[in-house]
gemmi code that builds the backbone of each chain (N, CA, C; Angstrom):
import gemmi

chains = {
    "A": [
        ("UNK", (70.143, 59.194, 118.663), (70.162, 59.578, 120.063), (71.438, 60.343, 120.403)),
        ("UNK", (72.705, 59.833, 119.651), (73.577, 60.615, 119.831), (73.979, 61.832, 119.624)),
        ("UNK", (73.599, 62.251, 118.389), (73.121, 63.634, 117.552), (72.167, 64.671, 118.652)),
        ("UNK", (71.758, 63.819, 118.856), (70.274, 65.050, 119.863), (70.888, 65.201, 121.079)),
        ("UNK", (72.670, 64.461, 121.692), (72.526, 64.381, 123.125), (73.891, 65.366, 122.730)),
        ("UNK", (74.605, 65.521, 121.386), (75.099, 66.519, 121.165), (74.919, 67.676, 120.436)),
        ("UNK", (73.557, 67.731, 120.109), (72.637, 68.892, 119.731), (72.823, 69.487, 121.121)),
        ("UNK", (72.025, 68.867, 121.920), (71.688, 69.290, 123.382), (73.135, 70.226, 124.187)),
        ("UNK", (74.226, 69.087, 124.304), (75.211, 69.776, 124.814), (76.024, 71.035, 124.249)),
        ("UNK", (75.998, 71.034, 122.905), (76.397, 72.027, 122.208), (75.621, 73.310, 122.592)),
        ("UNK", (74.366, 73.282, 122.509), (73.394, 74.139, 123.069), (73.704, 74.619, 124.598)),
        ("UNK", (74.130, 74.003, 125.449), (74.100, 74.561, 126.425), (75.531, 75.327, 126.671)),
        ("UNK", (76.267, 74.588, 125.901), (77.903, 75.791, 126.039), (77.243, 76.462, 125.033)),
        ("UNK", (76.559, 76.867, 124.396), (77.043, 78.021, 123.708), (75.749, 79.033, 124.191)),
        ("UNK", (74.977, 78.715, 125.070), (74.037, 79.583, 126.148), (75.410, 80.336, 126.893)),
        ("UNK", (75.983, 79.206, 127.388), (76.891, 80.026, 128.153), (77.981, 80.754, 127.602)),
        ("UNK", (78.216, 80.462, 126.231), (79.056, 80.649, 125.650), (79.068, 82.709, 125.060)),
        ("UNK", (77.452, 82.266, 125.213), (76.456, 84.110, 124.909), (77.026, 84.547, 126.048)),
        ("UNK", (77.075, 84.426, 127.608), (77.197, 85.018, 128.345), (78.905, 85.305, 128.699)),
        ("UNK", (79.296, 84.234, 128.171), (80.552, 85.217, 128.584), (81.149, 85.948, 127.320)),
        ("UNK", (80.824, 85.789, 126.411), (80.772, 86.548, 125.228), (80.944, 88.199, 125.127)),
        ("UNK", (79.530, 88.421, 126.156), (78.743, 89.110, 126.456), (79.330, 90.200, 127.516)),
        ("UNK", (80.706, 89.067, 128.671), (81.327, 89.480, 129.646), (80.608, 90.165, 130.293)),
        ("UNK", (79.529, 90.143, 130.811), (78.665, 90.401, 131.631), (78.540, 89.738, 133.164)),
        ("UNK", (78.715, 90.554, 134.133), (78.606, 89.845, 135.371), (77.038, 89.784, 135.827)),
        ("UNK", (76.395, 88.824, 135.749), (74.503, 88.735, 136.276), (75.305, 88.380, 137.992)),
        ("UNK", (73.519, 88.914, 138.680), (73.579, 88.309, 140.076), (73.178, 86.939, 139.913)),
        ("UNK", (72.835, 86.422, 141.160), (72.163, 84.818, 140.915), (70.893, 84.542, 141.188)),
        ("UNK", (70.356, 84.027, 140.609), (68.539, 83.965, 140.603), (67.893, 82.516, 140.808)),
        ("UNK", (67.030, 82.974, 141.438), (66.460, 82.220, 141.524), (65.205, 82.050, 140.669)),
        ("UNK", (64.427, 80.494, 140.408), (63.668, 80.229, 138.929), (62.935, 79.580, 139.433)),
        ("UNK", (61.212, 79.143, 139.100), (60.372, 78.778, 139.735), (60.367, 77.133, 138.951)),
        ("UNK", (60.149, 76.374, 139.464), (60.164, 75.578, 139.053), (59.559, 75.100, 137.299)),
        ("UNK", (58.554, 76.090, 137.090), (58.280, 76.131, 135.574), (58.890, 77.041, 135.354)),
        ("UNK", (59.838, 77.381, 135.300), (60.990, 78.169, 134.725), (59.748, 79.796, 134.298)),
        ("UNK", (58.736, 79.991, 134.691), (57.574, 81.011, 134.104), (57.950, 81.948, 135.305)),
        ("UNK", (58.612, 82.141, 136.645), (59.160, 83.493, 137.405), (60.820, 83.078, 137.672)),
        ("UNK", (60.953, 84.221, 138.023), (62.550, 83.881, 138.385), (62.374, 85.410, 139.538)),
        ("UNK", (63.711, 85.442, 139.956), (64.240, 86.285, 140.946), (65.681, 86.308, 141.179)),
        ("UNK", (65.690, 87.970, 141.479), (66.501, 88.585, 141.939), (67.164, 88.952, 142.766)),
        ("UNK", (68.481, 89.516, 143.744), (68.142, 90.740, 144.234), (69.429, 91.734, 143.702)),
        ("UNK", (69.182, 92.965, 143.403), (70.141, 93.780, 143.230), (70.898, 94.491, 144.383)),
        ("UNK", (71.830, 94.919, 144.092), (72.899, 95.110, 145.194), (73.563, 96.532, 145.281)),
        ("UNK", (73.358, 97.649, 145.988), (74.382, 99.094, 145.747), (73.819, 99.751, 146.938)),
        ("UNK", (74.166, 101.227, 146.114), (74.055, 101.970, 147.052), (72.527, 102.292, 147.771)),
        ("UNK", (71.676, 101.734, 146.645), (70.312, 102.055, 147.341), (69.793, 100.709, 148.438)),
        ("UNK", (70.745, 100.121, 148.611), (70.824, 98.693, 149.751), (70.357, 97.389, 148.460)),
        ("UNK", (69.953, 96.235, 149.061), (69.019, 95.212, 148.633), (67.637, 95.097, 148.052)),
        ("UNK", (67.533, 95.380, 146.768), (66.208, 95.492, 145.755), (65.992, 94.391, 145.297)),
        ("UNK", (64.499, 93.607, 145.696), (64.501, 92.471, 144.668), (63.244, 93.079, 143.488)),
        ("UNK", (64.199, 91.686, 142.323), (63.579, 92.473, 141.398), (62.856, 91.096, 140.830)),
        ("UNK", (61.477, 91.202, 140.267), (61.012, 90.094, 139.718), (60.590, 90.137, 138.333)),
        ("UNK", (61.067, 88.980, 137.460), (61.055, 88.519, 135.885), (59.564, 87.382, 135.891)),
        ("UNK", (58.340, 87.835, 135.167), (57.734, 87.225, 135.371), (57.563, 86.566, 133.138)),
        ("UNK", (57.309, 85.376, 132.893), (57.038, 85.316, 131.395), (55.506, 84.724, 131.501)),
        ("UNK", (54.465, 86.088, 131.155), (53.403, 85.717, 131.412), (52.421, 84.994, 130.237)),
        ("UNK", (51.978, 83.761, 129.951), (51.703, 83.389, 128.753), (50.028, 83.564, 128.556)),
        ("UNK", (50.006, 84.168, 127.008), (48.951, 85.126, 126.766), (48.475, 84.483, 125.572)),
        ("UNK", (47.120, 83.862, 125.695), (46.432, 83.684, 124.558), (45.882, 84.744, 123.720)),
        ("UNK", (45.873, 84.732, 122.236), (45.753, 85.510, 121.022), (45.186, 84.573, 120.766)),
        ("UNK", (44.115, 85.029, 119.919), (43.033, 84.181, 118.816), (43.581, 82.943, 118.136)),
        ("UNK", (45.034, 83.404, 117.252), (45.304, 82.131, 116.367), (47.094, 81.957, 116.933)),
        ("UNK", (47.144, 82.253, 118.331), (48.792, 82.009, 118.524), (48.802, 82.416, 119.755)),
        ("UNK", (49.935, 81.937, 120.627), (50.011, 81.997, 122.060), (51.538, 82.745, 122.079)),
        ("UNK", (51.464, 83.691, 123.246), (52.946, 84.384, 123.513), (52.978, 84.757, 124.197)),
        ("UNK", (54.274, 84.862, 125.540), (54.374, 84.734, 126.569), (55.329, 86.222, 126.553)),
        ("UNK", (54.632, 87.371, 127.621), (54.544, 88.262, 127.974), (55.683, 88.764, 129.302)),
        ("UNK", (57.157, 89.146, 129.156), (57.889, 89.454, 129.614), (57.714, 91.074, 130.678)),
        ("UNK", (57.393, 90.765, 131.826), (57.196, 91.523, 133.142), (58.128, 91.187, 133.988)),
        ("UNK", (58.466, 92.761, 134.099), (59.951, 93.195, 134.879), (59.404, 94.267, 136.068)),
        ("UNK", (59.794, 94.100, 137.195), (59.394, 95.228, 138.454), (60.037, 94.921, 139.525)),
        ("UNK", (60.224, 95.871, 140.677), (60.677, 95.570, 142.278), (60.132, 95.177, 142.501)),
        ("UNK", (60.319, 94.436, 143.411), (58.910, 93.999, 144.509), (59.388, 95.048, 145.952)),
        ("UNK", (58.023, 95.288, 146.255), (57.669, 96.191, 147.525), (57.487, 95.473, 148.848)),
        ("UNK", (58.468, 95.485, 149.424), (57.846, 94.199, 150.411), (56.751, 95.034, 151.704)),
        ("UNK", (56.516, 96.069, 151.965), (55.843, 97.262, 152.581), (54.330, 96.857, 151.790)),
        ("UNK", (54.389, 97.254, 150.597), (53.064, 96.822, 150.217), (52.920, 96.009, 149.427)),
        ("UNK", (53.456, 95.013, 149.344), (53.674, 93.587, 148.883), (53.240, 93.535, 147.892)),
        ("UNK", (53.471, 94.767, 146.564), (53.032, 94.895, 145.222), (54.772, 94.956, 144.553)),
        ("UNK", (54.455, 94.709, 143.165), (55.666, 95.055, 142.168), (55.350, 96.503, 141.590)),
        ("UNK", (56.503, 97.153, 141.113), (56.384, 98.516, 140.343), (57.268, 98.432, 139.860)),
        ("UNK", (57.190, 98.859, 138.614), (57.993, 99.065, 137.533), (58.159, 100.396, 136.979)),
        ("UNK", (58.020, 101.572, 137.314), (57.747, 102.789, 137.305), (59.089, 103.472, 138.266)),
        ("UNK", (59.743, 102.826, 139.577), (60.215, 103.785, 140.326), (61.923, 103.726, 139.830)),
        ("UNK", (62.687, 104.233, 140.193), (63.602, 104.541, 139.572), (65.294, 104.010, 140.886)),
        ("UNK", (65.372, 102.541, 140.448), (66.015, 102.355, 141.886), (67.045, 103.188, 141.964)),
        ("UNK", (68.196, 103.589, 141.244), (69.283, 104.059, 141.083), (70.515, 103.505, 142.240)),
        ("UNK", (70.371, 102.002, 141.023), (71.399, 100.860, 142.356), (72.678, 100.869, 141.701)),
        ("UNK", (72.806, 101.737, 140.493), (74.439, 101.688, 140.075), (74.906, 99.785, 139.657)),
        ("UNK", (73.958, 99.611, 139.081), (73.695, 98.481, 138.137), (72.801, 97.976, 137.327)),
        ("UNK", (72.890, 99.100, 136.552), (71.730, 98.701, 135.228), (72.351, 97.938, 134.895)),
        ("UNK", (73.350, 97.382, 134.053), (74.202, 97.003, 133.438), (74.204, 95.346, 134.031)),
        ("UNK", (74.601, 95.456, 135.353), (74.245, 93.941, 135.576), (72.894, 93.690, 135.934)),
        ("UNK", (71.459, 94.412, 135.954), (70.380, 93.882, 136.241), (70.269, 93.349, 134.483)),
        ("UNK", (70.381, 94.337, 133.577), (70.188, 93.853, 131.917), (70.400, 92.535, 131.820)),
        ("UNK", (71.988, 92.248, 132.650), (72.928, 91.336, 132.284), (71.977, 89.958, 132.909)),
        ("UNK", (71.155, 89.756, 133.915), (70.828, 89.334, 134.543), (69.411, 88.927, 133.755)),
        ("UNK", (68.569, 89.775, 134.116), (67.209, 89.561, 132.772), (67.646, 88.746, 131.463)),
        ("UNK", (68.586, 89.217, 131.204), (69.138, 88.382, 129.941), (69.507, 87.322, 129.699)),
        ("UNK", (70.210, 86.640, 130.703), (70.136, 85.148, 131.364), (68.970, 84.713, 131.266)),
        ("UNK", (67.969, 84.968, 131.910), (66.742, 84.338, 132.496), (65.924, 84.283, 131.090)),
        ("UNK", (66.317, 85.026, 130.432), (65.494, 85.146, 128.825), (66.058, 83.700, 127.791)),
        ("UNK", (67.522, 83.703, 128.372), (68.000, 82.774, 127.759), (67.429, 80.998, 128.230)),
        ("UNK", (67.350, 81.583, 129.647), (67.019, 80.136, 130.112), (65.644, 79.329, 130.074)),
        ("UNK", (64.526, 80.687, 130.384), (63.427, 80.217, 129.929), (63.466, 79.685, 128.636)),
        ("UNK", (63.902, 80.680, 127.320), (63.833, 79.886, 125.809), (64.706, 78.428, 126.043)),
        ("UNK", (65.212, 77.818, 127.227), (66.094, 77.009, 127.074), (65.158, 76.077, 127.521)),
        ("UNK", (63.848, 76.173, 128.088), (62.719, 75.778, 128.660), (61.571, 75.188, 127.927)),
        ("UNK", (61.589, 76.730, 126.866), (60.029, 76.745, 126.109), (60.864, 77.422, 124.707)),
        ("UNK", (61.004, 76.573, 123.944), (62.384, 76.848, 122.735), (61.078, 77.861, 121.902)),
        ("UNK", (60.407, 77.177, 121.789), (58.971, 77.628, 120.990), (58.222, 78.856, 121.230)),
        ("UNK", (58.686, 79.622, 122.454), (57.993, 80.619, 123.049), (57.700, 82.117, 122.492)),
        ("UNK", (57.471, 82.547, 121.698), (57.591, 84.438, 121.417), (57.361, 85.141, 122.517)),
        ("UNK", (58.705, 85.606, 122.882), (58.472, 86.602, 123.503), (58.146, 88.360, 123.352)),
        ("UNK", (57.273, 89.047, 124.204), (57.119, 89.819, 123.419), (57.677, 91.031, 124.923)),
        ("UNK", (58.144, 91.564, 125.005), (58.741, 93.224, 125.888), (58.607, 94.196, 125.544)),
        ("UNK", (58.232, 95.477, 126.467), (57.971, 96.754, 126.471), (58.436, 97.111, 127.348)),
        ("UNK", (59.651, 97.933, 127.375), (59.652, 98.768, 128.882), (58.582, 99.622, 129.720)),
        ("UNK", (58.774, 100.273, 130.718), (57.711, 100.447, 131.333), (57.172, 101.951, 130.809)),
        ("UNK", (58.444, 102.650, 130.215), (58.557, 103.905, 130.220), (59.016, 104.117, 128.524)),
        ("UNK", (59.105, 105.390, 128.030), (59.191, 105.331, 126.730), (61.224, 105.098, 126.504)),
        ("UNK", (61.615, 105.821, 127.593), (63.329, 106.086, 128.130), (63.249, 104.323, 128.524)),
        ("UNK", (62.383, 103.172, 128.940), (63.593, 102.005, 129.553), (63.526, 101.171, 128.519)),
        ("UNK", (62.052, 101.409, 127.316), (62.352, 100.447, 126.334), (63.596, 101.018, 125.304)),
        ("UNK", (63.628, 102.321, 125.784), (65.412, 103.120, 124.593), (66.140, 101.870, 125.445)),
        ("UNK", (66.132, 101.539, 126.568), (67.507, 101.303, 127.310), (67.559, 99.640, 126.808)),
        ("UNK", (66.626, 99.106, 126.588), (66.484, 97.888, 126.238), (66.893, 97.566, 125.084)),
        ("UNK", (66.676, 98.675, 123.864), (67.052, 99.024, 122.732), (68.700, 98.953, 123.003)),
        ("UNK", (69.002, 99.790, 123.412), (70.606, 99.861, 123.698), (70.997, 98.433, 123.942)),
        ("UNK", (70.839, 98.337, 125.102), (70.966, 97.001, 125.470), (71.295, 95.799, 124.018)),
        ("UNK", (69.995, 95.766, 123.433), (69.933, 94.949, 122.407), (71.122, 95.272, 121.364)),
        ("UNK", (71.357, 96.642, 121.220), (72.450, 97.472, 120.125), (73.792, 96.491, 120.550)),
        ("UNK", (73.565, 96.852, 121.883), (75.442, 96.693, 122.474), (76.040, 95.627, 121.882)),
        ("UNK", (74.763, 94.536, 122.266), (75.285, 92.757, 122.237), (74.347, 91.993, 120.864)),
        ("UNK", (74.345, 92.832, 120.053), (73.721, 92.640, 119.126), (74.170, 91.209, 118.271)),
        ("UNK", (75.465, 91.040, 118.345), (76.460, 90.751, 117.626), (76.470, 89.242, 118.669)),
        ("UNK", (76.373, 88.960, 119.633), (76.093, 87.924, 120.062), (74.334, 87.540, 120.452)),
        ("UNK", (73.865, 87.952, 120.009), (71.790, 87.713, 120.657), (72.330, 87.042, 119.018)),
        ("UNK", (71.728, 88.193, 117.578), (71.658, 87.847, 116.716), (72.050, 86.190, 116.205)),
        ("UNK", (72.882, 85.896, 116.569), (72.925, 84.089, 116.194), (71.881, 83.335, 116.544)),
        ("UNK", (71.404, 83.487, 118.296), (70.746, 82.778, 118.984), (69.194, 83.457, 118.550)),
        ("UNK", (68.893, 84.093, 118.505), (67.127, 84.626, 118.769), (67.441, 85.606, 117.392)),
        ("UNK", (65.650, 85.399, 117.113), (65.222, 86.118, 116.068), (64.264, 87.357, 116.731)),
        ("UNK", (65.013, 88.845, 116.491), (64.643, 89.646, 117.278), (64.057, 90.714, 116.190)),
        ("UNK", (62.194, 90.851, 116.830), (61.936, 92.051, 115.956), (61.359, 93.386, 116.813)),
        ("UNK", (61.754, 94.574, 116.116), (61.084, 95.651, 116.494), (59.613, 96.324, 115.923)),
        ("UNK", (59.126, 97.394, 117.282), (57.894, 97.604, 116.428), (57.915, 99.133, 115.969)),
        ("UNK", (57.462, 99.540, 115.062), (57.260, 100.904, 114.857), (55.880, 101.277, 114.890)),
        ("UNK", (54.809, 102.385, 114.965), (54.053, 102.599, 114.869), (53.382, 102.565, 113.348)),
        ("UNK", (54.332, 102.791, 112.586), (53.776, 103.016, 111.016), (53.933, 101.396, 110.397)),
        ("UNK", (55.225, 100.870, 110.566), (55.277, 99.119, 109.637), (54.563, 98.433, 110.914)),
        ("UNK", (54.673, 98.135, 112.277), (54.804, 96.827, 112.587), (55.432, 96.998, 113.508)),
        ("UNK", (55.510, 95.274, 113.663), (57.178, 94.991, 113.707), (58.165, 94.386, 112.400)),
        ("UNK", (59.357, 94.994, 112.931), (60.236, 94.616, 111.562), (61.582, 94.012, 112.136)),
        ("UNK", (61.804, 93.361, 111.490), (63.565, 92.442, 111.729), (64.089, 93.905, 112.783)),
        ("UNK", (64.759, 93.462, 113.657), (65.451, 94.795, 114.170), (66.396, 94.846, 113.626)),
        ("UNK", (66.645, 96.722, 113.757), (67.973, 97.122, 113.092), (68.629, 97.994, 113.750)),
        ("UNK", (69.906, 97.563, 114.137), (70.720, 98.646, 115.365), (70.475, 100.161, 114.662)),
        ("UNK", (70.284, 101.050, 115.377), (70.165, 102.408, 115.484), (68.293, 102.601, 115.023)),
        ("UNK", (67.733, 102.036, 115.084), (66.286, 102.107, 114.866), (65.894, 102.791, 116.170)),
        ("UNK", (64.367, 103.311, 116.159), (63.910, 103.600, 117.518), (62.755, 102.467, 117.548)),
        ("UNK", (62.581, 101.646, 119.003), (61.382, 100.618, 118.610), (60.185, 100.876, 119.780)),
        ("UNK", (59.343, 100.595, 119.568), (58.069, 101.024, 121.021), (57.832, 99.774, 121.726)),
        ("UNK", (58.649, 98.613, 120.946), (58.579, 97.419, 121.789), (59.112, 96.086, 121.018)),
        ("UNK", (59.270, 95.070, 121.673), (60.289, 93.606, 120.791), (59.165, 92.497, 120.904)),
        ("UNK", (59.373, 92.111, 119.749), (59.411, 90.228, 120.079), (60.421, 89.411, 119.790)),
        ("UNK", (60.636, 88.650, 120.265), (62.125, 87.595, 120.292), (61.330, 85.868, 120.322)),
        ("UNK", (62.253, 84.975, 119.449), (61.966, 83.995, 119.578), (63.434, 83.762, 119.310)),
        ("UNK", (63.631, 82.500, 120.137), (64.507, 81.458, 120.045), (64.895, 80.877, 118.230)),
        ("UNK", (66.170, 80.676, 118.107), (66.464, 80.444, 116.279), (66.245, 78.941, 116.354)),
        ("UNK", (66.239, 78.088, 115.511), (66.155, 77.274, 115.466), (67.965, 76.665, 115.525)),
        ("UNK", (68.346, 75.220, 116.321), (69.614, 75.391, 116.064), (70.480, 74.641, 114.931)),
        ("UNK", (69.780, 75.224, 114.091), (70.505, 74.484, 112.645), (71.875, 75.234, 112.362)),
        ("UNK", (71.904, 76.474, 113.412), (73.503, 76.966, 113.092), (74.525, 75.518, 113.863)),
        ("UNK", (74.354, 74.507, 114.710), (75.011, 74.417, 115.320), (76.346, 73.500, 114.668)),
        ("UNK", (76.111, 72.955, 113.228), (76.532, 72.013, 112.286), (77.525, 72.531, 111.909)),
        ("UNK", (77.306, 74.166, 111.591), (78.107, 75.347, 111.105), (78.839, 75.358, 112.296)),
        ("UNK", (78.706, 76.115, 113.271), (79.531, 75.983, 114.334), (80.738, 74.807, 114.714)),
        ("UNK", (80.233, 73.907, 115.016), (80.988, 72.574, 115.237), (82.065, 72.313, 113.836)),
        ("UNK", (81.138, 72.480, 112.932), (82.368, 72.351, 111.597), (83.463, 73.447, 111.401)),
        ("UNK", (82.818, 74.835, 112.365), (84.308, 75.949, 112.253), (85.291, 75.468, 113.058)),
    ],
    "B": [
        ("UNK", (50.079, 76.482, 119.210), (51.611, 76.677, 118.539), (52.606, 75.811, 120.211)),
        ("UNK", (53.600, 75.383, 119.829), (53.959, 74.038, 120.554), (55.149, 74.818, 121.607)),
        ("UNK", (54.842, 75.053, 122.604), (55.724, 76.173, 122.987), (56.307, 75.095, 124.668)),
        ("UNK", (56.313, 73.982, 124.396), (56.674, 73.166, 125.896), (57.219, 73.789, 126.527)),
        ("UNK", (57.413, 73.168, 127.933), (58.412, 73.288, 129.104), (59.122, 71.903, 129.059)),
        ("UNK", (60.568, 71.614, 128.452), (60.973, 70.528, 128.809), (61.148, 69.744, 130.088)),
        ("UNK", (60.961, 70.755, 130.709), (60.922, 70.167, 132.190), (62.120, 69.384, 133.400)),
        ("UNK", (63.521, 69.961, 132.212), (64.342, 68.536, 132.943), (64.038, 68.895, 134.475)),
        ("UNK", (63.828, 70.326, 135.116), (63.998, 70.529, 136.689), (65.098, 71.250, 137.272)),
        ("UNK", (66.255, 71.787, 135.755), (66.908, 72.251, 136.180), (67.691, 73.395, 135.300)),
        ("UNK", (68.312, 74.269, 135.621), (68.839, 74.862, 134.853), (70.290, 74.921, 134.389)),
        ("UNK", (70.652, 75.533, 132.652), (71.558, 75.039, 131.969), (72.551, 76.377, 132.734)),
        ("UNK", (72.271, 77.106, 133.416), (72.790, 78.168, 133.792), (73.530, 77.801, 135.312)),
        ("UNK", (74.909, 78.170, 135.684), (74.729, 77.906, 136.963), (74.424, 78.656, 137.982)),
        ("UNK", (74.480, 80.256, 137.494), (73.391, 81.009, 138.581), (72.462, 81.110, 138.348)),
        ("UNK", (72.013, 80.054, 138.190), (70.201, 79.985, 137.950), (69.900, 78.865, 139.107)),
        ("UNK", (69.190, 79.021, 139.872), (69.165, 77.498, 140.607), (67.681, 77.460, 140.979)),
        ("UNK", (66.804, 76.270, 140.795), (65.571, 76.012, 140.952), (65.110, 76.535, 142.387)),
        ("UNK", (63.963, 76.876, 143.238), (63.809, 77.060, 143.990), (61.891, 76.507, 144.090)),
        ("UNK", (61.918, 75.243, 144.476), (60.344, 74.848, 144.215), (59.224, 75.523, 144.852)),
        ("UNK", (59.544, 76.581, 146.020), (58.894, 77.552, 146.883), (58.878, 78.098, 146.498)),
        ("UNK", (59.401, 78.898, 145.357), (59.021, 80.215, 144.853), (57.585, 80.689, 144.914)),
        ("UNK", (57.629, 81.943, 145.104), (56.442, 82.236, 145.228), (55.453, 82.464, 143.904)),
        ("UNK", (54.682, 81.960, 143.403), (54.408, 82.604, 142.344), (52.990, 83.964, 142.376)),
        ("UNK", (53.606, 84.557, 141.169), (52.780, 86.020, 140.928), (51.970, 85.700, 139.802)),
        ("UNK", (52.062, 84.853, 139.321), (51.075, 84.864, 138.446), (49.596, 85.154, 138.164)),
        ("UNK", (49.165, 85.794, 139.285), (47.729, 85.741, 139.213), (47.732, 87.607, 139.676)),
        ("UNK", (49.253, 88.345, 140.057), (48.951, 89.434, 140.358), (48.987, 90.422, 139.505)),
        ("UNK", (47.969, 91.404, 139.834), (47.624, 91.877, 139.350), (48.644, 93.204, 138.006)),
        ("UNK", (49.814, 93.115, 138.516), (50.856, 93.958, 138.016), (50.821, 93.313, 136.549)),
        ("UNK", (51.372, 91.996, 136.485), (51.568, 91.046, 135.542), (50.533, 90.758, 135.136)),
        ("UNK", (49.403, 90.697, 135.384), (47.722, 90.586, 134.573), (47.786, 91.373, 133.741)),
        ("UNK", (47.751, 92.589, 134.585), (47.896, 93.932, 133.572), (48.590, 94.214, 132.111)),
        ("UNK", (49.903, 93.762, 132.637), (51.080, 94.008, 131.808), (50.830, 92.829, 130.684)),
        ("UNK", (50.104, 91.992, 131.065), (49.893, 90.609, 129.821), (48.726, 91.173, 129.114)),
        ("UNK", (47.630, 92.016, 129.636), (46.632, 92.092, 128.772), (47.068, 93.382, 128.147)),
        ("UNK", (47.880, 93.934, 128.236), (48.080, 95.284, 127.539), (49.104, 95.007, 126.670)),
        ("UNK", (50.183, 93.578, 126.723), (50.997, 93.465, 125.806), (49.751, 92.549, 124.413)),
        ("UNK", (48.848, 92.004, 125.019), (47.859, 91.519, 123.899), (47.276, 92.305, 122.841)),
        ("UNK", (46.932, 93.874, 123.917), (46.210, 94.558, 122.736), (47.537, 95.276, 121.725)),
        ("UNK", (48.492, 94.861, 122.161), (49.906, 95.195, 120.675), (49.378, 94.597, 120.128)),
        ("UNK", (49.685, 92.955, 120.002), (49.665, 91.843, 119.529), (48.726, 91.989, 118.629)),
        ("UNK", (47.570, 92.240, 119.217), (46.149, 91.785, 118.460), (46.176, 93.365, 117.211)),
        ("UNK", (46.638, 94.044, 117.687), (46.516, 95.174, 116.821), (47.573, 95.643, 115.843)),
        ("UNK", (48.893, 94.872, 116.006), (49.748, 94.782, 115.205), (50.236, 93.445, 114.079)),
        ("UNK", (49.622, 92.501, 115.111), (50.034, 91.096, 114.484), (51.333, 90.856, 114.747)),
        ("UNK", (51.640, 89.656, 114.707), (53.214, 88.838, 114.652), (53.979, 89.357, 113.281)),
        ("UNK", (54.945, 89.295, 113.992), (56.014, 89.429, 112.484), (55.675, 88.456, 111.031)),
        ("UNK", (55.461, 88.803, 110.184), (55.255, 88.016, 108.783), (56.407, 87.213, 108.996)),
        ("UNK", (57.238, 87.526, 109.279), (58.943, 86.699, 109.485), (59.131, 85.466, 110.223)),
        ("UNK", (58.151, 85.907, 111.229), (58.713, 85.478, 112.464), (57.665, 84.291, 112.149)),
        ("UNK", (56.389, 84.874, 111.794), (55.321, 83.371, 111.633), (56.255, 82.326, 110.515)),
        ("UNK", (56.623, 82.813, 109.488), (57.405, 82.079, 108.278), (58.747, 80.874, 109.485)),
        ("UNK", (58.812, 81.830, 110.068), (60.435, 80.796, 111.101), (59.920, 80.234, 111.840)),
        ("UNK", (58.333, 80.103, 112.581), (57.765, 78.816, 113.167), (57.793, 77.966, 112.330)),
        ("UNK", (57.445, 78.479, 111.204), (56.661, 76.888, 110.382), (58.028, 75.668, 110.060)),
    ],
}
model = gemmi.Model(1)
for chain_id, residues in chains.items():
    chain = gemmi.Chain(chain_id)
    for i, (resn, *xyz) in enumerate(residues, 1):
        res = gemmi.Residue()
        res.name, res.seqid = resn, gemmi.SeqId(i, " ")
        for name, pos in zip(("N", "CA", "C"), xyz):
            atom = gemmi.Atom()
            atom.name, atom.element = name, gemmi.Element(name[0])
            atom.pos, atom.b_iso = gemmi.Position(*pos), 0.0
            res.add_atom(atom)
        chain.add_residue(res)
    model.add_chain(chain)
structure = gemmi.Structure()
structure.add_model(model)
structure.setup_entities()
């Protein structure tokens, strides 16, 4: 019991431990009680944008995986879009922000594959980037693959081009290693 | 494949904070969409050989 209650705690500093790692400033969100939506709002020059993280879980024949949807919400026509182009002078902390919530759901549903596509052929590059930047801290925690049109998906590899990810949570058998550095 | 919600109710994050009103979208149509179109990847690419090997 003791092992699992410092499995557990170890796990959660070093969630946080990704984020400041990461030195990333996220806004603050809000999470639905099954941790399956969360929320936003972004902040600049284009005023107050909320933005909604939905992890939508999708049955497949012989395996289940939960489907990462990103958009504004419209409060005018009370739809999401993921297509328009806010230009709030914070990509950087909306990434930073999604990225949290990725962390926290797997902190939820350890077991989950996630699978993402940007909306556009330019936001899954940006996601790509994204993934490039902080590569060096994801890589411990999540097993991240890319897809190509010709293999698959394959282990990702910084400077690749990918048409879309799946990510799962690692198992935390690093954490023995850790604690013993 | 065993994918729980532990459920403690809360999050390990501290700008994360539960909100039991949330509204949920789950049934709209944006996110329908976007789930059945991330399936036909899925179904037409398959899971990572890798990635199935690191469930087991």
């Amino acid at each position: 019991m003791g092992v699992i209650a410092s499995t557990e705690l170890y796990r959660i500093i070093f969630q946080t431990e990704i984020i400041f790692q990461m030195n990333l400033e996220q806004y603050s969100v809000e999470a639905a009680k099954d941790f399956l939506e969360y929320n936003f709002y972004s902040e600049g020059p284009k005023g107050r944008i909320k933005k909604l993280i939905r992890f939508t879980k999708v049955e497949a024949p012989s395996f289940t995986f939960y489907n990462l949807g990103f958009g504004d919400w419209d409060d005018i026509t009370k739809t999401i879009n993921d297509f328009v182009i806010t230009n709030n002078r914070d990509a950087e902390r909306v990434l930073a922000t999604v990225s949290a919530t990725i962390v926290d759901f797997t902190d939820h549903y350890p077991n989950a594959f996630i699978y993402a596509e940007g909306s556009t052929i330019s936001r899954t590059r940006r996601y790509q980037m994204g993934i490039n930047k902080y590569w060096k801290e994801i890589e411990p925690v999540f097993d991240v693959f890319g897809l190509t049109e010709n293999e698959g998906f394959m282990p990702f590899e910084k400077g690749m081009n990918y048409l879309a990810f799946v990510a799962i949570r690692k198992k935390v058998n690093f954490i023995s290693e850790k604690m013993e550095g | 494949m065993n994918s729980e919600n532990k459920q403690n109710g809360k999050s390990n994050n501290p700008k994360i904070v539960v909100n039991p009103n949330l509204e949920d979208h789950g049934n709209d149509p944006f996110f329908v969409k976007k789930a059945e179109a991330s399936k036909k990847v899925i179904e037409k690419y398959g899971l990572p050989k890798q990635l199935i090997a690191v469930k087991k």
